[in-house]
Structure formats: C-alpha cells, structure tokens
C-alpha positions as CSV (number, residue, x, y, z in Angstrom):
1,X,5.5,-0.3,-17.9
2,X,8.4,-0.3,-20.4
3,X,10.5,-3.5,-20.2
4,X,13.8,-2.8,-22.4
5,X,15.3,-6.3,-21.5
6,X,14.3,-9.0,-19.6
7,X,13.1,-8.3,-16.3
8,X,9.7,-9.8,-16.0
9,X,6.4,-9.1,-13.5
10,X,7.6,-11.7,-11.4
11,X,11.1,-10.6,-11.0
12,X,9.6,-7.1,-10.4
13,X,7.6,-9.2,-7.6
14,X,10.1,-11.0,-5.9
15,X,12.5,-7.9,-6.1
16,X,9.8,-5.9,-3.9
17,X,9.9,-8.2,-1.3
18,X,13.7,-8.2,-1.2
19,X,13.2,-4.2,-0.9
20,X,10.1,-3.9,1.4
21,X,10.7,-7.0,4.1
22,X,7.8,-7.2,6.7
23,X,9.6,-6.9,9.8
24,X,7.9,-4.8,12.4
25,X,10.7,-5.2,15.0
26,X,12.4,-3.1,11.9
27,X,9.5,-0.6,10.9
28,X,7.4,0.9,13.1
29,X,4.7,1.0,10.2
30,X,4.7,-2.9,9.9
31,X,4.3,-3.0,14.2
32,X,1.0,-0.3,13.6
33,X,-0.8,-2.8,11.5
34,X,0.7,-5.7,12.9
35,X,-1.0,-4.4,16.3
36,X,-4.5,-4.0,14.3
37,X,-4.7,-6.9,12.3
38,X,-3.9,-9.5,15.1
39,X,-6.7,-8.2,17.0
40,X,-9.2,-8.3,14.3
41,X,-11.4,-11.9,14.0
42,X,-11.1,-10.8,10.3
43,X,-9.2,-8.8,7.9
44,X,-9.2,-7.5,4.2
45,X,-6.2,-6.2,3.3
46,X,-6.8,-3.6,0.0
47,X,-3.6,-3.8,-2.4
48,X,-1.9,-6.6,-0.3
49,X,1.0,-6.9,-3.0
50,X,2.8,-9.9,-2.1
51,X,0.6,-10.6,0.8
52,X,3.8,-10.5,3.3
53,X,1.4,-8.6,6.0
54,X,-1.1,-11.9,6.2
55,X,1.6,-14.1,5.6
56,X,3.0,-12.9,8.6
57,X,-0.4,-12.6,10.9
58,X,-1.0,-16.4,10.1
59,X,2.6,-17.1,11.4
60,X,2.2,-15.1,14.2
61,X,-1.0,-17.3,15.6
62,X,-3.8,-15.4,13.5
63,X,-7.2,-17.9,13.4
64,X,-9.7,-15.9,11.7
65,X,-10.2,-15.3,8.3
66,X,-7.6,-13.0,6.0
67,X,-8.0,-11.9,2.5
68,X,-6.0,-10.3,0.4
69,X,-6.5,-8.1,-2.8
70,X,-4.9,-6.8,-5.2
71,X,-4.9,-6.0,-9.1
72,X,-1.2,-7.3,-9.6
73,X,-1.1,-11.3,-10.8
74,X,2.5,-11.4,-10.1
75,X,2.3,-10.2,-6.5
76,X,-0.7,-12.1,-6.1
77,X,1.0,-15.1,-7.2
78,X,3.8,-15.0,-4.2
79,X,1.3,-14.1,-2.4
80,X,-0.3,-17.6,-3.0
81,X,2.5,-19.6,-1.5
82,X,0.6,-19.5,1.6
83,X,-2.8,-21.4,0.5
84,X,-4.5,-20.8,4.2
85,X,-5.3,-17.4,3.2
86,X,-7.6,-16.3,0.7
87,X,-6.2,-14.4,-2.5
88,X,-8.6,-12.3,-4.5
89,X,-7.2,-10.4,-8.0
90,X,-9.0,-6.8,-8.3
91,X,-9.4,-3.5,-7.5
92,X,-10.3,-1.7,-4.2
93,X,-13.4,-0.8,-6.1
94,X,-14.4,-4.3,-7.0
95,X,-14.4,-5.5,-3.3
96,X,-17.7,-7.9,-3.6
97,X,-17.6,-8.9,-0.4
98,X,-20.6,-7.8,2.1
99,X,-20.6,-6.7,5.9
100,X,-17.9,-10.2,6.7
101,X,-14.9,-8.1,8.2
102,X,-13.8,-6.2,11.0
103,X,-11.1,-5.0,9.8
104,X,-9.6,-3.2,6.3
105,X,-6.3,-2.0,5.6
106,X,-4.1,-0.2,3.0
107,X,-0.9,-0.6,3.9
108,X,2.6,0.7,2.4
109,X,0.8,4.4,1.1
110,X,-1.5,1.7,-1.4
111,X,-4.2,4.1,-0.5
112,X,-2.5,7.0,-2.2
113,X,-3.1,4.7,-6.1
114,X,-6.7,5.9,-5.7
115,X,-6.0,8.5,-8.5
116,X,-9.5,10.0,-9.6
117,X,-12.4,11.2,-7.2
118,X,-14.1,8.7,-9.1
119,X,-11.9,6.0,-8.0
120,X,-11.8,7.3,-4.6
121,X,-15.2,7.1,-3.7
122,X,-15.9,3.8,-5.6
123,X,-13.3,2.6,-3.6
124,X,-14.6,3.8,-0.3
125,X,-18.0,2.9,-0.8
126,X,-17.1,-0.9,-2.0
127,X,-14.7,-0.7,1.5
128,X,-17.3,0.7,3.3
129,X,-19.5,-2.4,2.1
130,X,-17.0,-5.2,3.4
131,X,-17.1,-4.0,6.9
132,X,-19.6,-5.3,9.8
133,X,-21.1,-2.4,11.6
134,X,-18.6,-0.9,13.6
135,X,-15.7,-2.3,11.7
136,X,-13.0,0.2,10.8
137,X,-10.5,0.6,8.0
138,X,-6.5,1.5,8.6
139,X,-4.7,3.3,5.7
140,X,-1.9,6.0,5.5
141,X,-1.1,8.4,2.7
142,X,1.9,11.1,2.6
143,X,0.9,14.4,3.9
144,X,1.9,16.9,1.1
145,X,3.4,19.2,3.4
146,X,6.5,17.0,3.1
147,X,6.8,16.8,-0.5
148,X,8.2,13.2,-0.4
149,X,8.3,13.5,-4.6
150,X,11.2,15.9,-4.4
151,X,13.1,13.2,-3.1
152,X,12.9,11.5,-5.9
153,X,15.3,11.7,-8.3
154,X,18.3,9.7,-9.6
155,X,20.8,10.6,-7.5
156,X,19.1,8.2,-4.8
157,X,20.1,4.9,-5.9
158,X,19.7,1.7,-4.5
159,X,22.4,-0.8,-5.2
160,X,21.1,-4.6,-4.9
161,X,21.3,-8.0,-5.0
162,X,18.2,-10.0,-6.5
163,X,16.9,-13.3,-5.0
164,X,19.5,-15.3,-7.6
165,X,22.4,-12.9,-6.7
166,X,21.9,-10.3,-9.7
167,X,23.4,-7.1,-9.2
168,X,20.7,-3.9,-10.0
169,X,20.6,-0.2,-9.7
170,X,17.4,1.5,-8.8
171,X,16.4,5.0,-8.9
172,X,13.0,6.8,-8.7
173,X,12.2,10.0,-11.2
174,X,9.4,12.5,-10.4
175,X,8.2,13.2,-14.1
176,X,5.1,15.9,-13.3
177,X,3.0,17.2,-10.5
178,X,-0.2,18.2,-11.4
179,X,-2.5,19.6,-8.9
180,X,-2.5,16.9,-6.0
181,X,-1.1,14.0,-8.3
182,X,2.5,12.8,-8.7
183,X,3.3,10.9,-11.3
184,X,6.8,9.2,-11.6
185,X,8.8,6.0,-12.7
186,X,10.9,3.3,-11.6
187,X,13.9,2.4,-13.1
188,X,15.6,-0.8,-12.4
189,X,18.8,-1.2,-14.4
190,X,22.0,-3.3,-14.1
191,X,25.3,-1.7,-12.6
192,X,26.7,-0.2,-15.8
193,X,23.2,1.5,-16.2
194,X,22.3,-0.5,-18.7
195,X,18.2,-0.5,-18.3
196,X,16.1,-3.5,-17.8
197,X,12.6,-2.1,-16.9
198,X,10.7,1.6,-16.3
199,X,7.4,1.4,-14.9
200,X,5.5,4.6,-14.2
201,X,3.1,5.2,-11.4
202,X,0.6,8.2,-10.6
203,X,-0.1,9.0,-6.9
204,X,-2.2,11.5,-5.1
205,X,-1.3,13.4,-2.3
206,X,-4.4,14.4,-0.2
207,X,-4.3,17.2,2.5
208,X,-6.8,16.0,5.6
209,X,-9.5,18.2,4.5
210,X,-10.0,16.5,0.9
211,X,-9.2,13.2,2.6
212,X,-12.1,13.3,5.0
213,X,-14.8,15.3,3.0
214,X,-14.3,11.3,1.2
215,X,-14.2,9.7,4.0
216,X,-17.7,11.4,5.2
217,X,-19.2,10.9,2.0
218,X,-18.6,6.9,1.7
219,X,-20.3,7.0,5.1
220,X,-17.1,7.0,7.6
221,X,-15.9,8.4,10.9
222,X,-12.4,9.0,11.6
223,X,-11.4,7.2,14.5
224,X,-8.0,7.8,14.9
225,X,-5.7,10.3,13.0
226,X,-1.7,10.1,13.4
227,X,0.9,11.7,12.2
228,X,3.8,9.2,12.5
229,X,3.9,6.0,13.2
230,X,4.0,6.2,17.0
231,X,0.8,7.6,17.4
232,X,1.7,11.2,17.9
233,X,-0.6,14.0,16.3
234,X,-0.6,15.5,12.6
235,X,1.4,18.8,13.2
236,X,2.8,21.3,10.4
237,X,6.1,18.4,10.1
238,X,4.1,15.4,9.9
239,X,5.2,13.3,6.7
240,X,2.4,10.8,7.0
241,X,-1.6,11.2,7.4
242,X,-2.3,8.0,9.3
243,X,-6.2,7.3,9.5
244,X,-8.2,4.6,11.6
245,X,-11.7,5.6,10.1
246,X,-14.9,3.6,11.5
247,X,-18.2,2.3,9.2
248,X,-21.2,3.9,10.9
C-alpha cells in the first residue's frame, strides 16, 4: 500500500462499507449467505472484513455463536463495534479453532486472496479443522472464463462521498496476469485526481478443476456448485464458481 496523503487504514475501512453495504434485499450474493448462516448453530466467517455479514445475522435473531477473521486491524476494528460476536485477527491458515462450527464462509471473492498452493492448502486444511463432521464451508471465486480483470481499468470510476462528506474518485488498474494470478491496484484519489492512497492486491483465478483437486486434498466434498447467485449451474457464461463443499 502506498499512501501519498492522508487517507489512513481506517478511512480505507470505513470507505469499504460505504462501497460494499450488506443488504441482501439489494444483492443476491448477501441473501445466499444470509440463507446459510442463519441456519447454522455456528459460523466462522474467513476474511470477515468489517464483519457487516455477522453484524447483520445477530440483528436478524442469530443465537449461536459467530466469529469473525480476518488479517486487517482496521476492518477488524469496525468490526468490533458489535462486542456479541467474537473477533479474531489472522489468516485463513491460522484458524486455531478445532471441530466447534457448522458452518465456514468466504464471502465477497475473499477466497480468491489465497495466492500460493501453499496458502491454499494451509488454508483448507486449517478450515477443514474448524468444522464438526459434516459441517460445510461456502465460498465463491470468479470463474476465469469471464475475465472480470479486463474490466478493470481507469475509465470505471467511482465518484463518492466518504462517511464525513469528502468527495473521492476511485478507479481499479489491472497491472499483470501471470498464469492464474491477477494482480492490480486501487486508487482512491480526490476529484481533481489528486492521489490519496494506492494499494495493490494479487488474486487468483481458479478454473473448477484446480479448485477441487484442493478441495479433495484438504479432505472435502463439494456439496453444491453454482454458477450465479440464484442457484443455476456453472455453464460456459458463468462469471462466478460458487462452492458449498462438505468436511468428510
């Protein structure tokens, strides 16, 4: 992350939930988890962010336990305004917890951060551990066939409003593809251009082979496989890979 004025980890925070509300009357992805976390007893979420899934599963009537995760202290610490869930700072692969939850999730393509195959199946198998017998793990990535990266560039910006009424410009910049990994930044700048922060982020895009030769190997059995968000099949279109995967 470059930071060329003043635009700090917790603005960057607060500015993600003004972006990416959870409001599954408004995205069908936010309903699909929605739907799978209220009927878990009890939930990990895997790279919660700013913990607005949990946040809004307690509101909602949710009694068992939830626990978030995630590596970022910033999102973590909005996350925290809700003290009756528990917040946990680390990565997927330093999950500690064993056999306590039906239910995992990696939600808003978090999934796709899981760079290395090293990563990946430290991850996995650390996942793998959290769940009871039986207990299954919801995550999505975007299927390669749709190229999402090639949509980002700087002539889609996003004009906003901060939480204290600052005006910013955002654009996204695909900077290499190498193999299956994209790697790209984030610029957030004010509305003459001038730039405030660049933060650069590597993600891979798995085709459904790769993605369940991993699965199988951490010891998982997919469930469920979409291709959008209402439950419809992975065809030669579909932009997502949506997975329900089961600990045997």
């Amino acid at each position: 992350m470059d930071t060329v004025a003043v635009f700090s980890d917790a603005d960057a925070a607060a500015l993600y939930d003004l972006l990416n509300p959870w409001d599954p009357e408004l995205w069908p992805s936010d309903g699909f988890y929605d739907e799978l976390v209220m009927a878990a007893g009890s939930v990990l979420d895997v790279g919660c962010g700013t913990g607005s899934m949990l946040h809004r599963a307690r509101e909602q009537g949710h009694t068992g336990r939830l626990v978030g995760l995630d590596p970022d202290g910033a999102a973590l610490a909005r996350a925290r305004r809700r003290a009756d869930i528990e917040w946990v700072e680390g990565a997927a692969a330093n999950a500690g917890w064993d056999a306590e939850f039906d239910l995992a999730t990696m939600a808003s393509h978090a999934f796709q951060c899981l760079v290395t195959d090293d990563d990946l199946r430290a991850s996995l198998a650390a996942i793998h551990a959290t769940l009871r017998e039986g207990g299954r793990f919801a995550f999505e990535t975007r299927h390669p066939q749709a190229r999402a990266w090639e949509d980002w560039n700087p002539s889609r910006v996003s004009e906003i409003a901060d939480e204290t009424g600052r005006a910013l410009r955002i654009w996204h910049e695909t900077e290499s593809v190498a193999d299956d990994v994209v790697t790209f930044t984030e610029t957030t700048a004010e509305p003459d251009g001038s730039v405030l922060r660049v933060d650069r982020t590597s993600l891979r895009f798995l085709d459904v082979v790769t993605l369940d030769a991993f699965l199988v190997g951490a010891g998982f059995e997919t469930e469920a496989r979409y291709g959008d968000w209402h439950r419809g099949p992975v065809t030669g279109t579909s932009r997502e890979i949506i997975t329900v995967a089961r600990r045997k």
